[in-house]
C-alpha positions in Angstrom: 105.7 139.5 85.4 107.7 136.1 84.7 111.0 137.7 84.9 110.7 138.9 88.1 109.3 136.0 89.7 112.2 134.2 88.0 115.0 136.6 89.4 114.3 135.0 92.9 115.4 132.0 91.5 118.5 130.1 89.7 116.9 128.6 86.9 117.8 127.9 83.3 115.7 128.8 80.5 116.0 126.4 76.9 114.3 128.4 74.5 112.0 126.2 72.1 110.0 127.0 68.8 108.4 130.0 68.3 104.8 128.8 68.8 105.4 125.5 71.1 104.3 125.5 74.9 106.8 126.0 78.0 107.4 122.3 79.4 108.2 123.3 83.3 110.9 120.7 84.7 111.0 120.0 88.5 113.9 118.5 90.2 113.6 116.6 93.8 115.4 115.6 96.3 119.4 116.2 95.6 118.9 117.4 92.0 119.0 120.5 90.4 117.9 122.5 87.8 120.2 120.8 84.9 118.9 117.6 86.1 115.9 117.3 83.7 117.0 118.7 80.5 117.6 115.9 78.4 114.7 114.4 79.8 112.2 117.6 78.9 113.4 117.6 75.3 113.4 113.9 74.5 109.1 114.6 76.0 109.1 117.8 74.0 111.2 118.5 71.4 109.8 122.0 70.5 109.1 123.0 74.0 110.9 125.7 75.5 111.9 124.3 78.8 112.1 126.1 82.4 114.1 124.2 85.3 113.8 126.4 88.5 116.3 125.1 91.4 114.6 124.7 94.7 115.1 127.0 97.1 115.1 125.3 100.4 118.1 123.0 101.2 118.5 120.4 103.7 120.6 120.5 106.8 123.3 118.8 105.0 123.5 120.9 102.0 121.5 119.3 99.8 119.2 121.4 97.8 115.4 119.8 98.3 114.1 120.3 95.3 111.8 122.4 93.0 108.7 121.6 95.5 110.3 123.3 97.9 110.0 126.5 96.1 107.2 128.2 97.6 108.4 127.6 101.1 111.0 129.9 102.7 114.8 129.0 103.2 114.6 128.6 106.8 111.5 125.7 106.7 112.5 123.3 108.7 110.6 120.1 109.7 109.8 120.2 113.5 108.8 117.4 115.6 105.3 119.4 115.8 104.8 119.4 112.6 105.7 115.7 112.1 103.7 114.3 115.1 100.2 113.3 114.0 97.0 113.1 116.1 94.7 109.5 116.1 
């Protein structure tokens, strides 16, 4: 079940000790998945770390981040979704 919700994405897998927990590394803004590495195993030295890259990218290229994952490629803000009601 992992691997195929991980073929939808370019991600990088560290594999860690046998028995230790998956430390799950999310990039924002202009990062991607490499971005957190060294970061995830100076927190967890055992860990196996997962760093999925973001799927939705801004107009100018630059990839969102890993929060973006669950939204489609083509969300977009609008100005009806950035207007607010008083």
């Amino acid at each position: 079940m992992a691997t195929e919700f991980l073929a939808g994405f370019t991600h990088v897998f560290v594999p860690g000790a046998a028995d230790a927990s998956v430390l799950l590394c999310l990039h924002g803004t202009g990062g991607d998945e490499r971005d957190l590495l060294d970061l995830g195993r100076a927190l967890r030295p055992d860990a196996a770390l997962l760093a999925p890259r973001g799927r939705v990218v801004e107009r100018d290229g630059t990839p969102r981040g890993s929060s973006g994952a669950s939204r489609p490629a083509t969300a977009r803000p609008t100005p009806s979704r950035l207007t607010t009601t008083r």
